[in-house]
Predicted model as a PDB file, atoms N, CA, C, CB and O in Angstrom, pLDDT in the B-factor column:
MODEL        1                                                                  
ATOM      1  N   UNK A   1      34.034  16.247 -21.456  1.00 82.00           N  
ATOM      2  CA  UNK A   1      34.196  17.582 -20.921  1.00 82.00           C  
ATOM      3  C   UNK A   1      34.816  18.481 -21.991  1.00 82.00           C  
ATOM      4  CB  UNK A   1      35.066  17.560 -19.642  1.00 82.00           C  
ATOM      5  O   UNK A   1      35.668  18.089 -22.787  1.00 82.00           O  
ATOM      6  N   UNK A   2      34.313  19.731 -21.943  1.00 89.00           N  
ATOM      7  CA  UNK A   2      34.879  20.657 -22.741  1.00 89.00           C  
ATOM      8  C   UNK A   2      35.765  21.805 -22.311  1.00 89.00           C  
ATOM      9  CB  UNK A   2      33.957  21.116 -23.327  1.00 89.00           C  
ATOM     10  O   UNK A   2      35.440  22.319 -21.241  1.00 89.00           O  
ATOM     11  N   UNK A   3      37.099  22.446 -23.095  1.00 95.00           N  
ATOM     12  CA  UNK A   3      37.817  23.235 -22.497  1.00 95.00           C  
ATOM     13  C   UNK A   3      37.541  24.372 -23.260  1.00 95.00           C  
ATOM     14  CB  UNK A   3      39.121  22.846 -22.347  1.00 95.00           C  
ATOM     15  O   UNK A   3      37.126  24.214 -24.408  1.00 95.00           O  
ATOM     16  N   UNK A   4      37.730  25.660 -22.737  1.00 97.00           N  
ATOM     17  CA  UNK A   4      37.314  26.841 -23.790  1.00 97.00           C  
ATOM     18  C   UNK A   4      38.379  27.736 -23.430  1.00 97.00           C  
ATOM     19  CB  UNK A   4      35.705  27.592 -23.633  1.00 97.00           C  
ATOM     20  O   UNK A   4      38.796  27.906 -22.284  1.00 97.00           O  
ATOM     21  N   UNK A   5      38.900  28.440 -24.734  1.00 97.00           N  
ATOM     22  CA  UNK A   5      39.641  29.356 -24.826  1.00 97.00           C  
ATOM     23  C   UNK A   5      39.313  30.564 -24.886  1.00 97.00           C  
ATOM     24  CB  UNK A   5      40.206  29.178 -25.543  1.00 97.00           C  
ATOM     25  O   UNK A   5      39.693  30.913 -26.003  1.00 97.00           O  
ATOM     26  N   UNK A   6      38.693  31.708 -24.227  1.00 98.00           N  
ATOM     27  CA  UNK A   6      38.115  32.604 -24.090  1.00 98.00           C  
ATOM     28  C   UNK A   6      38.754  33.960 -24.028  1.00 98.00           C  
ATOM     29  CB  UNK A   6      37.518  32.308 -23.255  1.00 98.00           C  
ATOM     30  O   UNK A   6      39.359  34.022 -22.958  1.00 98.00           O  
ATOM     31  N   UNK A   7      38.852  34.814 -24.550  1.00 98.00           N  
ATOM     32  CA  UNK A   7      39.930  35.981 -24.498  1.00 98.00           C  
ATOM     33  C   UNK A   7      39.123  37.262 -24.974  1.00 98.00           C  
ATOM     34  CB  UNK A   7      41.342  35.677 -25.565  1.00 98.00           C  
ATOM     35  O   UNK A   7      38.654  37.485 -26.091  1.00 98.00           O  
ATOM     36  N   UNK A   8      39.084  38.086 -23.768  1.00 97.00           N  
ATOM     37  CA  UNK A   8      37.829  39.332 -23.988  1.00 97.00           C  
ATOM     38  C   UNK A   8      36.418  38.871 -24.481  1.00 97.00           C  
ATOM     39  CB  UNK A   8      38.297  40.468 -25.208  1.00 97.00           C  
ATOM     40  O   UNK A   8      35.906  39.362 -25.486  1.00 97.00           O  
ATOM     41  N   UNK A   9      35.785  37.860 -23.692  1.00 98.00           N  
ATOM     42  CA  UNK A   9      34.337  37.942 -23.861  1.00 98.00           C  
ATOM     43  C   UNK A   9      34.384  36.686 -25.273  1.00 98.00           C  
ATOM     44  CB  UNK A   9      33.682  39.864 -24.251  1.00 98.00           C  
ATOM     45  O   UNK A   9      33.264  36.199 -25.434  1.00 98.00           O  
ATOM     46  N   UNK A  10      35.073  36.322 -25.912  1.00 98.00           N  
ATOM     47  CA  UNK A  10      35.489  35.957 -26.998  1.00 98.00           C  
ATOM     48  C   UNK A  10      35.473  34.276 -26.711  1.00 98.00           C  
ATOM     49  CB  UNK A  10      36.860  36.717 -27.360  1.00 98.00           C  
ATOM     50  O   UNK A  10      36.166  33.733 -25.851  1.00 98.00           O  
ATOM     51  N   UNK A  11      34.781  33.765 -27.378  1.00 98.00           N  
ATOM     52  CA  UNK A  11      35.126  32.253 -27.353  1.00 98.00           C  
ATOM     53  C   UNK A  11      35.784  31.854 -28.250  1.00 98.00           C  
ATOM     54  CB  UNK A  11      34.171  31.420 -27.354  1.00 98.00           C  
ATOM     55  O   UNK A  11      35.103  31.647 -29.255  1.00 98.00           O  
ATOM     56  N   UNK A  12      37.348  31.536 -28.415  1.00 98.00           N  
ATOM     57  CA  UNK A  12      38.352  31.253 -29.497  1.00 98.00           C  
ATOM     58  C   UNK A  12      38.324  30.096 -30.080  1.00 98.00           C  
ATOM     59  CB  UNK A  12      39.572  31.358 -29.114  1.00 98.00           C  
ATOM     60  O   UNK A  12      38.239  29.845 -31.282  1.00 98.00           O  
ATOM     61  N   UNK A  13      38.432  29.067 -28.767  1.00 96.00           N  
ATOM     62  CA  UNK A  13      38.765  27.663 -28.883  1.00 96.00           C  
ATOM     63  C   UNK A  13      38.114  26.612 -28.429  1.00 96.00           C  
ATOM     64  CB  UNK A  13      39.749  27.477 -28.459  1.00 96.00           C  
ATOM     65  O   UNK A  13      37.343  26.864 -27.504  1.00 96.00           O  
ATOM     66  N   UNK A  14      38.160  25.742 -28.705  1.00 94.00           N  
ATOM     67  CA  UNK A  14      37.119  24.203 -27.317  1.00 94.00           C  
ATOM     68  C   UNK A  14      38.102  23.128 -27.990  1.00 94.00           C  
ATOM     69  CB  UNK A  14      34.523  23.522 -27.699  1.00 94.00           C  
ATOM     70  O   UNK A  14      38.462  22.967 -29.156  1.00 94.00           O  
ATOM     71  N   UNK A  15      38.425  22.383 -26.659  1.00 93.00           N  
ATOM     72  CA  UNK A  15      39.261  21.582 -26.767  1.00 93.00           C  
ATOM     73  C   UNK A  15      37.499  20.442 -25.846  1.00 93.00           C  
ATOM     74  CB  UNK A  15      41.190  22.081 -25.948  1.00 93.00           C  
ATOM     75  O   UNK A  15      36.466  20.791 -25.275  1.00 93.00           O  
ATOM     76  N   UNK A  16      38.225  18.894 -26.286  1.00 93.00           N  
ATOM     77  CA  UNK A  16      37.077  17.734 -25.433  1.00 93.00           C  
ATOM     78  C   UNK A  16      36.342  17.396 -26.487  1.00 93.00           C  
ATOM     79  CB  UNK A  16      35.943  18.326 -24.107  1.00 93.00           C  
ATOM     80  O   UNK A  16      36.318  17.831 -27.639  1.00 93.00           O  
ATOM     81  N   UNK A  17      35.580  16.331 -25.787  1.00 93.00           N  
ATOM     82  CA  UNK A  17      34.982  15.319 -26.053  1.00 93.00           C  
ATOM     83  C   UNK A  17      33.408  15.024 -25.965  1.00 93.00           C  
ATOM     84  CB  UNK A  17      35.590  14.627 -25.426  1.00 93.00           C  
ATOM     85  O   UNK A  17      32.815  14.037 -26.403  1.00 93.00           O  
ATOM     86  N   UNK A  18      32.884  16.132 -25.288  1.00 96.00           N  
ATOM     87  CA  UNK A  18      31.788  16.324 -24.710  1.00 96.00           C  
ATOM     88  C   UNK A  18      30.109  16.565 -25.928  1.00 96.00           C  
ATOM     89  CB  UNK A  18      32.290  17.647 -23.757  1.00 96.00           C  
ATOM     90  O   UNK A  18      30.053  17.370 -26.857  1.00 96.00           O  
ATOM     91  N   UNK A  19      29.042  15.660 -25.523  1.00 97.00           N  
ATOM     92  CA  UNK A  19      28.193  15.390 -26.080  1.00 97.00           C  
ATOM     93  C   UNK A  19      27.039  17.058 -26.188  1.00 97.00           C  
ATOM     94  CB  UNK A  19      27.777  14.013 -25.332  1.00 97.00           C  
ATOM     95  O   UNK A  19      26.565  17.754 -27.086  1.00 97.00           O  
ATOM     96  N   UNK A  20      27.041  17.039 -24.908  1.00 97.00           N  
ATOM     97  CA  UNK A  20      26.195  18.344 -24.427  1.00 97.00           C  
ATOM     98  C   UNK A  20      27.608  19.505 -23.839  1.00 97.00           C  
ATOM     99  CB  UNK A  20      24.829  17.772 -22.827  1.00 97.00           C  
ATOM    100  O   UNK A  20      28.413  19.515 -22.908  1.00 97.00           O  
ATOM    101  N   UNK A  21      27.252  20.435 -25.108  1.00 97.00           N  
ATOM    102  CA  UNK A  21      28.437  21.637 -23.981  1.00 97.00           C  
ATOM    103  C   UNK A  21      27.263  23.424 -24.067  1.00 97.00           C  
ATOM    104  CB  UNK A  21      30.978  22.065 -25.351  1.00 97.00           C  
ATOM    105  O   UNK A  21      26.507  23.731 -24.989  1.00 97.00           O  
ATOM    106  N   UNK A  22      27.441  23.941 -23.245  1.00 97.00           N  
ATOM    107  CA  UNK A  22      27.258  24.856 -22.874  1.00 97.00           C  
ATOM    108  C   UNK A  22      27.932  25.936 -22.614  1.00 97.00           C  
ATOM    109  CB  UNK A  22      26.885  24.618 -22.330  1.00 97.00           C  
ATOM    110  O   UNK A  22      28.608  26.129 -21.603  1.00 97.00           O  
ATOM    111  N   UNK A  23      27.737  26.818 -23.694  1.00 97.00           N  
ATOM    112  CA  UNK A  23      28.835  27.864 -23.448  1.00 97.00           C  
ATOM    113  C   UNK A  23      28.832  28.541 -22.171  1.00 97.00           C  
ATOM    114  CB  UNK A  23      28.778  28.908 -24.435  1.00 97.00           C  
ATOM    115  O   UNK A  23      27.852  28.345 -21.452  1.00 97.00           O  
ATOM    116  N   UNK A  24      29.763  29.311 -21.755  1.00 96.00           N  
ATOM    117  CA  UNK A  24      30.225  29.822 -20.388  1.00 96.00           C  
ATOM    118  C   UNK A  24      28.941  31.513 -20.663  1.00 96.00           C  
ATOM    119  CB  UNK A  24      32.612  30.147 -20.300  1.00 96.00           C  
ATOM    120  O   UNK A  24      28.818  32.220 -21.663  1.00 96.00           O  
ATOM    121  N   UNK A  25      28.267  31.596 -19.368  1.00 97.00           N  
ATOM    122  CA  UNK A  25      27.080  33.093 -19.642  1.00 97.00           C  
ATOM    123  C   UNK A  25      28.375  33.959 -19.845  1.00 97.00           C  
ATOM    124  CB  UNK A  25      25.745  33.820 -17.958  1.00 97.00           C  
ATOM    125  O   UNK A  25      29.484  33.530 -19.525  1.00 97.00           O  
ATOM    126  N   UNK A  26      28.196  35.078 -20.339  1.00 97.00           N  
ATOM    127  CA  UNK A  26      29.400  36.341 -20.254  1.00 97.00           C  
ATOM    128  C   UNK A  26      29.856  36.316 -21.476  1.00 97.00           C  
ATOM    129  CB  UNK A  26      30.735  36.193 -19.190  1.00 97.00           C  
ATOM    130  O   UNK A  26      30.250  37.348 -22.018  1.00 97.00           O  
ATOM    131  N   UNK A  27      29.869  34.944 -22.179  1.00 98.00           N  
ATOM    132  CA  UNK A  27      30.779  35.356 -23.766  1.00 98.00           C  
ATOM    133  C   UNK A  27      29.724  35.324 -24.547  1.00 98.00           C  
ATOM    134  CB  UNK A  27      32.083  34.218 -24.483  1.00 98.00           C  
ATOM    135  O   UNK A  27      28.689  34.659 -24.604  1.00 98.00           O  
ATOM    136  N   UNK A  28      30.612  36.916 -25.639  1.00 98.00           N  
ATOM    137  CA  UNK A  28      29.728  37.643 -26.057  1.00 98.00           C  
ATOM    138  C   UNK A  28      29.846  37.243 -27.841  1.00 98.00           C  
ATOM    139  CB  UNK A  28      30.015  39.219 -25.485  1.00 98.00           C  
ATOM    140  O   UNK A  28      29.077  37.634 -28.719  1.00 98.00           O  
ATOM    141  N   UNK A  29      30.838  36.516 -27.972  1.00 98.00           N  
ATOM    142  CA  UNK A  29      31.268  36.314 -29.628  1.00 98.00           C  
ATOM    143  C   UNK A  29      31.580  34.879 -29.455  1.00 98.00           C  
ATOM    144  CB  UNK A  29      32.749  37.319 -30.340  1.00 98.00           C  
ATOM    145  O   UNK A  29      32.233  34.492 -28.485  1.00 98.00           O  
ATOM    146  N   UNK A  30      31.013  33.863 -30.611  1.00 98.00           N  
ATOM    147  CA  UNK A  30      31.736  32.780 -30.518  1.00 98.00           C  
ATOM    148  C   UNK A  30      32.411  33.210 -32.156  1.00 98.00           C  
ATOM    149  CB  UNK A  30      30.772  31.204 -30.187  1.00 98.00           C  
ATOM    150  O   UNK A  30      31.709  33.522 -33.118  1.00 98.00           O  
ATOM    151  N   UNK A  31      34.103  33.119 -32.157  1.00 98.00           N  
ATOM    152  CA  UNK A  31      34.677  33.192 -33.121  1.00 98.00           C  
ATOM    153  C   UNK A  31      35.225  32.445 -34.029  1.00 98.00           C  
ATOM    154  CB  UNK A  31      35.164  33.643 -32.906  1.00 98.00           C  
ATOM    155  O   UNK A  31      35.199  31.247 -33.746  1.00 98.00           O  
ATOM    156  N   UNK A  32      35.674  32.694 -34.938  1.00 98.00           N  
ATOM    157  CA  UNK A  32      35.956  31.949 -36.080  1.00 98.00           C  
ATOM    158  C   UNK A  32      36.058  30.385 -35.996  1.00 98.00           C  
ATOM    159  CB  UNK A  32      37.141  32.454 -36.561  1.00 98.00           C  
ATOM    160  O   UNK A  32      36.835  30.003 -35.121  1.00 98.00           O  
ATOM    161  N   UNK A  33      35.709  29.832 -36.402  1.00 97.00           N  
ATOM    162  CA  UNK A  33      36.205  28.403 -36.395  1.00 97.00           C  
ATOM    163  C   UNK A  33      36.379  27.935 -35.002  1.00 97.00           C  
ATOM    164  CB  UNK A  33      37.551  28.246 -37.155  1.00 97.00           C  
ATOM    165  O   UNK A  33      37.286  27.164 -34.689  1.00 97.00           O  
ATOM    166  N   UNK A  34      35.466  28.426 -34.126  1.00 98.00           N  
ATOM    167  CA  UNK A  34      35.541  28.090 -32.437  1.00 98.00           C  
ATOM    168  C   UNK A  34      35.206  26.735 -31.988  1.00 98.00           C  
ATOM    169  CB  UNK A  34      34.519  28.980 -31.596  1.00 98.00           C  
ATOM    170  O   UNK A  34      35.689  26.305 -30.941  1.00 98.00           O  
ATOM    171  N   UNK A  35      34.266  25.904 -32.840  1.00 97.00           N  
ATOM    172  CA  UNK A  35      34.130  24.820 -32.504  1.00 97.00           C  
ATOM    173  C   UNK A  35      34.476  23.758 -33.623  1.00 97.00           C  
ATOM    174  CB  UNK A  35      32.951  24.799 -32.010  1.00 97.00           C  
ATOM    175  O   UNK A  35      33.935  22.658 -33.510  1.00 97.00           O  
ATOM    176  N   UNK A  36      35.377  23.990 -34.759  1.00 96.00           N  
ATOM    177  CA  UNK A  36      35.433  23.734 -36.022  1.00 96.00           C  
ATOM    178  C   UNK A  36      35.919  22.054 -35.669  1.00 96.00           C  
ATOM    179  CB  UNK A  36      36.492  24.865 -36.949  1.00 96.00           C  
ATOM    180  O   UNK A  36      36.835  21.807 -34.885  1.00 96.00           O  
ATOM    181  N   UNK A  37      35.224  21.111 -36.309  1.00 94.00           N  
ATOM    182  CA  UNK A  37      35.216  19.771 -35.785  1.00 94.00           C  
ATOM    183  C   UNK A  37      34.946  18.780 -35.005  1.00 94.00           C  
ATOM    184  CB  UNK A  37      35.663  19.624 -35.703  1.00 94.00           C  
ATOM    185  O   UNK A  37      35.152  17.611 -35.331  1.00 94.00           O  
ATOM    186  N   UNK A  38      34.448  19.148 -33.873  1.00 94.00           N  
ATOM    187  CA  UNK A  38      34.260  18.640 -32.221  1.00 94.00           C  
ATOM    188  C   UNK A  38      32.537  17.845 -32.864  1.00 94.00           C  
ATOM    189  CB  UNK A  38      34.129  20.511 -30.513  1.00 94.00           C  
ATOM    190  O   UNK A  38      31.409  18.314 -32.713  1.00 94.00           O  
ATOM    191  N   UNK A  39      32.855  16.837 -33.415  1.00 93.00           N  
ATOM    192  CA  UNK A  39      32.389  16.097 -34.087  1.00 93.00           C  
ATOM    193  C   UNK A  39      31.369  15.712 -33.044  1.00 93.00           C  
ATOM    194  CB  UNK A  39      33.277  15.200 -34.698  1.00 93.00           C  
ATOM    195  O   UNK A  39      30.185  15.830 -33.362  1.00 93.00           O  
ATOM    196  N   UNK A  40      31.747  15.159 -31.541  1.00 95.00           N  
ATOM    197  CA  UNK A  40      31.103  14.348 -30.564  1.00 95.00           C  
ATOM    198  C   UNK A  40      30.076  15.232 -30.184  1.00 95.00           C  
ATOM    199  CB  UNK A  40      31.976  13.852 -29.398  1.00 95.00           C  
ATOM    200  O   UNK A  40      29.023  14.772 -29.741  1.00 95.00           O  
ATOM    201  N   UNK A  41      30.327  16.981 -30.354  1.00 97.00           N  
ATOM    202  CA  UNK A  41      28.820  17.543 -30.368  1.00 97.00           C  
ATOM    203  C   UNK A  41      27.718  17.496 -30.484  1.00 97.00           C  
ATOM    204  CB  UNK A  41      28.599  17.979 -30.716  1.00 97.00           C  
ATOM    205  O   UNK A  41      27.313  18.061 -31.499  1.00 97.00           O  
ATOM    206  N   UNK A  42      26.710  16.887 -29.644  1.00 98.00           N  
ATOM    207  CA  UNK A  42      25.297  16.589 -30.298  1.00 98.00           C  
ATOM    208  C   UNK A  42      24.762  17.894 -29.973  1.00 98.00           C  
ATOM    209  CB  UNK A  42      24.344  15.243 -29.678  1.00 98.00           C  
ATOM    210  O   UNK A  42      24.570  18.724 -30.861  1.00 98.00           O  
ATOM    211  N   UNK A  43      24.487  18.146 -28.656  1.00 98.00           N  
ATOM    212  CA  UNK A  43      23.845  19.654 -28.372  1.00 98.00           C  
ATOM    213  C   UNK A  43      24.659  21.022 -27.513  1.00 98.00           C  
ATOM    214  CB  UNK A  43      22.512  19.315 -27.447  1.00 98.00           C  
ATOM    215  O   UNK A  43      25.592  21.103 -26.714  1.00 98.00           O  
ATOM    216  N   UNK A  44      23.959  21.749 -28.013  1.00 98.00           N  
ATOM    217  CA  UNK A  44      24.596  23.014 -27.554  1.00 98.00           C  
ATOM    218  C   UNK A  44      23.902  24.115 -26.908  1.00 98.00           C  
ATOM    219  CB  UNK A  44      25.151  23.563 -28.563  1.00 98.00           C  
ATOM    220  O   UNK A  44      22.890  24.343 -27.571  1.00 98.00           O  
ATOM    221  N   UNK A  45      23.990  24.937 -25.869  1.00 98.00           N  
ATOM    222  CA  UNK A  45      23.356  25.441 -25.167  1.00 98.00           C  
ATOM    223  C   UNK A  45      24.100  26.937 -25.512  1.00 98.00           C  
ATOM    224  CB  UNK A  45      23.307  24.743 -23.810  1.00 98.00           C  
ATOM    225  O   UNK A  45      25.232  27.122 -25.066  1.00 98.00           O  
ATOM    226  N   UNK A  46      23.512  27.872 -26.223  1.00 98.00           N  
ATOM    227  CA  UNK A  46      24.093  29.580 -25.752  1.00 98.00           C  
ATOM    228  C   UNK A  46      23.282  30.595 -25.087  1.00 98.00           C  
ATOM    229  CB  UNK A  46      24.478  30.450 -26.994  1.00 98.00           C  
ATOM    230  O   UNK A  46      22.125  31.001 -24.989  1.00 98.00           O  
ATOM    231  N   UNK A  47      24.439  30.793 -24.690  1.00 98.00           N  
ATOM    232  CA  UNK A  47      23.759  31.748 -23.434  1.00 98.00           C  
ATOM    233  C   UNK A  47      23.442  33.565 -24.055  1.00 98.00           C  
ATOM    234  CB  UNK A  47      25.220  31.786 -21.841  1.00 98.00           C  
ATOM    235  O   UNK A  47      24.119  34.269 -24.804  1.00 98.00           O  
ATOM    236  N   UNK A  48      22.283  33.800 -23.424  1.00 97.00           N  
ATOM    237  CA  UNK A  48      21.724  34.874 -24.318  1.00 97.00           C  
ATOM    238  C   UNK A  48      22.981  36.015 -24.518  1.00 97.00           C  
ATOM    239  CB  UNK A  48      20.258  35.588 -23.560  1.00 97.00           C  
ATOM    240  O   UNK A  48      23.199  36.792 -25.448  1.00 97.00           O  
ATOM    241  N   UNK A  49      23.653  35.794 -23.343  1.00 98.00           N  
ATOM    242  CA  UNK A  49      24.935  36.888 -23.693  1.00 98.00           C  
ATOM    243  C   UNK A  49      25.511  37.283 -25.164  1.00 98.00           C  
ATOM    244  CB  UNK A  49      26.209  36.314 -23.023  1.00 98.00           C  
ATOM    245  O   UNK A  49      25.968  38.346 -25.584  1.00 98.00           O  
ATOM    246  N   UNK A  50      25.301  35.942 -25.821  1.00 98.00           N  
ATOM    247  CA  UNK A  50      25.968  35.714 -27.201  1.00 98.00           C  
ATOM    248  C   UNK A  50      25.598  36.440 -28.502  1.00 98.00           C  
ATOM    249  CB  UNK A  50      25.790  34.388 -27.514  1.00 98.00           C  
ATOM    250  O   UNK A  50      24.849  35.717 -29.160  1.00 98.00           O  
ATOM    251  N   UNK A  51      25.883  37.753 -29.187  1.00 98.00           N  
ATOM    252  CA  UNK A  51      25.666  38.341 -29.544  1.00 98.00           C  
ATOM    253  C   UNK A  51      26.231  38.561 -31.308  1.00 98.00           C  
ATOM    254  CB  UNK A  51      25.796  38.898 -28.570  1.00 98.00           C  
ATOM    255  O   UNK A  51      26.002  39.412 -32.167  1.00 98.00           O  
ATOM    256  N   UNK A  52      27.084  37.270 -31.253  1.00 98.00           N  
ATOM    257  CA  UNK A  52      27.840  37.369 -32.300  1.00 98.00           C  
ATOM    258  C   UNK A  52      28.593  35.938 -32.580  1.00 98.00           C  
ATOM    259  CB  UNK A  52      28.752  38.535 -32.069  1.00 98.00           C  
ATOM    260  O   UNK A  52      29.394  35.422 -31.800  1.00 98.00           O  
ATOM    261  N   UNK A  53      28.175  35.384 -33.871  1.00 98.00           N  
ATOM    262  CA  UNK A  53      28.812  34.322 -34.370  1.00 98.00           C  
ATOM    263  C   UNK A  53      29.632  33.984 -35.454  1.00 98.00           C  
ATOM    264  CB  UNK A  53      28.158  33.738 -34.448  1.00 98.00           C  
ATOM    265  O   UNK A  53      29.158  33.281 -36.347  1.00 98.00           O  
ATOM    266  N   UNK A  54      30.656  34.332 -35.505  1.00 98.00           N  
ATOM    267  CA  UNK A  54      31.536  34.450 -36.228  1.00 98.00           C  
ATOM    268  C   UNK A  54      31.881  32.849 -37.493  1.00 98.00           C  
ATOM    269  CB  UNK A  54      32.611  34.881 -35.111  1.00 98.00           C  
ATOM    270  O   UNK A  54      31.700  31.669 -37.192  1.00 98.00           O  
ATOM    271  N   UNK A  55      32.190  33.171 -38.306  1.00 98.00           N  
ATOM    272  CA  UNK A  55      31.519  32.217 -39.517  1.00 98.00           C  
ATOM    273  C   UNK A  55      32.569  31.296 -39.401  1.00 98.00           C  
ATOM    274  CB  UNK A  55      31.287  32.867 -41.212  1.00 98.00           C  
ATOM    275  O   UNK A  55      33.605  31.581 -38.801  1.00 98.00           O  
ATOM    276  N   UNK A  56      32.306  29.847 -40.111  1.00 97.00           N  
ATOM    277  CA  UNK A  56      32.558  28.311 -39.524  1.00 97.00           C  
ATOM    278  C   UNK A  56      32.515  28.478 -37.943  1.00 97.00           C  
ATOM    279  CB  UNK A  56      34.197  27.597 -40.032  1.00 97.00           C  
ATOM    280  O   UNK A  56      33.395  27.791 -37.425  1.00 97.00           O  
ATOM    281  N   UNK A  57      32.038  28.919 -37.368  1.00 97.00           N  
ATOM    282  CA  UNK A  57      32.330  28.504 -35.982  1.00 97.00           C  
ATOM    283  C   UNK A  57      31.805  26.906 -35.927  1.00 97.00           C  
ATOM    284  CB  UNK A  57      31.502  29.566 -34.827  1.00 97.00           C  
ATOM    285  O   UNK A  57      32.414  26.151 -35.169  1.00 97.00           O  
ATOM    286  N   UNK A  58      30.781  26.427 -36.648  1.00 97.00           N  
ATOM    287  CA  UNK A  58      30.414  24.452 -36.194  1.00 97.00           C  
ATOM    288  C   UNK A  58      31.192  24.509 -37.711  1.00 97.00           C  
ATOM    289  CB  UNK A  58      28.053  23.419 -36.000  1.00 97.00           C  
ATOM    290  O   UNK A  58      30.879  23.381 -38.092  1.00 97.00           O  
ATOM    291  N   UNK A  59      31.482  24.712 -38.111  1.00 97.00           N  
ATOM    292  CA  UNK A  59      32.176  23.959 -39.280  1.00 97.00           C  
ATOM    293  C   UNK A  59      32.690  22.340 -39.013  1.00 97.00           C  
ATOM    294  CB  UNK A  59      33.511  24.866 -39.659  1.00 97.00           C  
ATOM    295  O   UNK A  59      33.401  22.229 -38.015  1.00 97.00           O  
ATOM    296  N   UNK A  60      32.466  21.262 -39.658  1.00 96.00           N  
ATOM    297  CA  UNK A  60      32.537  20.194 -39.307  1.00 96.00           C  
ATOM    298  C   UNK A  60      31.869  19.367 -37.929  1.00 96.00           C  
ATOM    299  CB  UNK A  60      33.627  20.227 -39.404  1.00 96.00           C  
ATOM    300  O   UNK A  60      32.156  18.224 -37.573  1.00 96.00           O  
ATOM    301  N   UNK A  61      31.109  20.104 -37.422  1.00 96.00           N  
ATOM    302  CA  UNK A  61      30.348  19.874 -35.912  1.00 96.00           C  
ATOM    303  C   UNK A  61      29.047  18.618 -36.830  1.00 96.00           C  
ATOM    304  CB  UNK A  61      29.392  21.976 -34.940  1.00 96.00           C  
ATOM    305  O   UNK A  61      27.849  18.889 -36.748  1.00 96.00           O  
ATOM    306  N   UNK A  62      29.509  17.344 -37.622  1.00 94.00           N  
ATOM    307  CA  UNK A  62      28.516  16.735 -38.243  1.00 94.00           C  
ATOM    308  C   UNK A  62      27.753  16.248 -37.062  1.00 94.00           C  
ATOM    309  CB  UNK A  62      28.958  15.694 -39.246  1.00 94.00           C  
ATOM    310  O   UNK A  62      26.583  16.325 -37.437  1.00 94.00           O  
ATOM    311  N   UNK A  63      27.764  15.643 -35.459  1.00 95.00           N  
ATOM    312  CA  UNK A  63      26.923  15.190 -35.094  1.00 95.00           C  
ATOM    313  C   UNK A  63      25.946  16.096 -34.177  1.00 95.00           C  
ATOM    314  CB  UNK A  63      27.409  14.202 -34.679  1.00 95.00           C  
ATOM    315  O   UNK A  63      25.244  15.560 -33.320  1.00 95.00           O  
ATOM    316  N   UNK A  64      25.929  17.577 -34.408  1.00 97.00           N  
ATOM    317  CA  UNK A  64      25.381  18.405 -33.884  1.00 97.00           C  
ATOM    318  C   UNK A  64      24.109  18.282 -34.411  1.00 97.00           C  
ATOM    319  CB  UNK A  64      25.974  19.498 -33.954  1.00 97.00           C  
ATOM    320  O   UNK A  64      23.865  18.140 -35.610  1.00 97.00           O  
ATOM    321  N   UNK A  65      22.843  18.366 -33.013  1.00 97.00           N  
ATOM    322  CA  UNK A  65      21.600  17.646 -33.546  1.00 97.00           C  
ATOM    323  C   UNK A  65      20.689  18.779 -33.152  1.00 97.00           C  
ATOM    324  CB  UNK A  65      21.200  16.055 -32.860  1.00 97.00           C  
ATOM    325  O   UNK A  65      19.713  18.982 -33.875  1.00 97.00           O  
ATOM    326  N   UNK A  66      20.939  19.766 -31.787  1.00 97.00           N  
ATOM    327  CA  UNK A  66      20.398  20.772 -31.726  1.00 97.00           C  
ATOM    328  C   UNK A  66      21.009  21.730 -30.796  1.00 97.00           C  
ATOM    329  CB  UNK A  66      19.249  20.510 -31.535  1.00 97.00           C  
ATOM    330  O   UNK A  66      21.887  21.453 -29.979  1.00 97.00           O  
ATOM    331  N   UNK A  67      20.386  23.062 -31.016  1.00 97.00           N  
ATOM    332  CA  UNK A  67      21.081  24.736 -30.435  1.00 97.00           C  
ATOM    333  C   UNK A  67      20.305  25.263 -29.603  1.00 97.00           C  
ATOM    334  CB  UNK A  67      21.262  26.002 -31.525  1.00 97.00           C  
ATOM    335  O   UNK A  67      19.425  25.592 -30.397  1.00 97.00           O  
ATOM    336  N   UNK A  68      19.979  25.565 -28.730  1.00 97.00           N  
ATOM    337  CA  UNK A  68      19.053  26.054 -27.333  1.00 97.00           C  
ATOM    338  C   UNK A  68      19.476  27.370 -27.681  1.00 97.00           C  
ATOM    339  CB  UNK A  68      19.468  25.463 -25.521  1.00 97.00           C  
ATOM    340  O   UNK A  68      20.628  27.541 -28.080  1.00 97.00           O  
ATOM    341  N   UNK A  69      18.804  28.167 -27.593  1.00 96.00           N  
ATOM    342  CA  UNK A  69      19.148  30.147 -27.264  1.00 96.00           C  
ATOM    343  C   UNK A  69      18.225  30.125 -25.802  1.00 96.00           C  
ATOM    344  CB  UNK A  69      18.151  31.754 -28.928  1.00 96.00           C  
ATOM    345  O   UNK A  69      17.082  29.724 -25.580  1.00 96.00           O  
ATOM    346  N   UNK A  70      18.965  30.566 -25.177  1.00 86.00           N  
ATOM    347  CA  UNK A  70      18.791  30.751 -24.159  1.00 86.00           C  
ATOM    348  C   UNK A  70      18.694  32.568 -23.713  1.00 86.00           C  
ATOM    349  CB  UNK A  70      19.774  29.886 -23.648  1.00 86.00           C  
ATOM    350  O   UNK A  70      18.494  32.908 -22.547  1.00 86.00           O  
TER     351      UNK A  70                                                      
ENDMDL                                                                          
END                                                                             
């Protein structure tokens, strides 16, 4: 499961362990270094809301295998 730190539309943080995560619809920025490590990442789902990706956000995300735009 994944925890997200979200502040004005803003995805800050993710805390967990989770293989498949899916960002929350409504956030509009994933920011800096938002998922920086969460290694157990294989896939990721964003929701079209997402308008802005702020740089390292997968930084270290090595088992990330694929990104859905939704």
């Amino acid at each position: 499961m994944m925890e997200f730190t979200i502040e004005r539309d803003v995805l800050k943080e993710c805390q967990g362990d989770a293989v498949i995560v899916e960002i929350p619809k409504g956030v509009r920025e994933i920011g800096y270094g938002a998922f920086r490590n969460c290694r157990s990442m294989q896939q990721l789902a964003v929701p079209a809301s997402v308008q802005r990706i702020g740089s390292q956000a997968f930084a270290g995300c090595e088992g990330l295998e694929s990104v859905e735009l939704a």
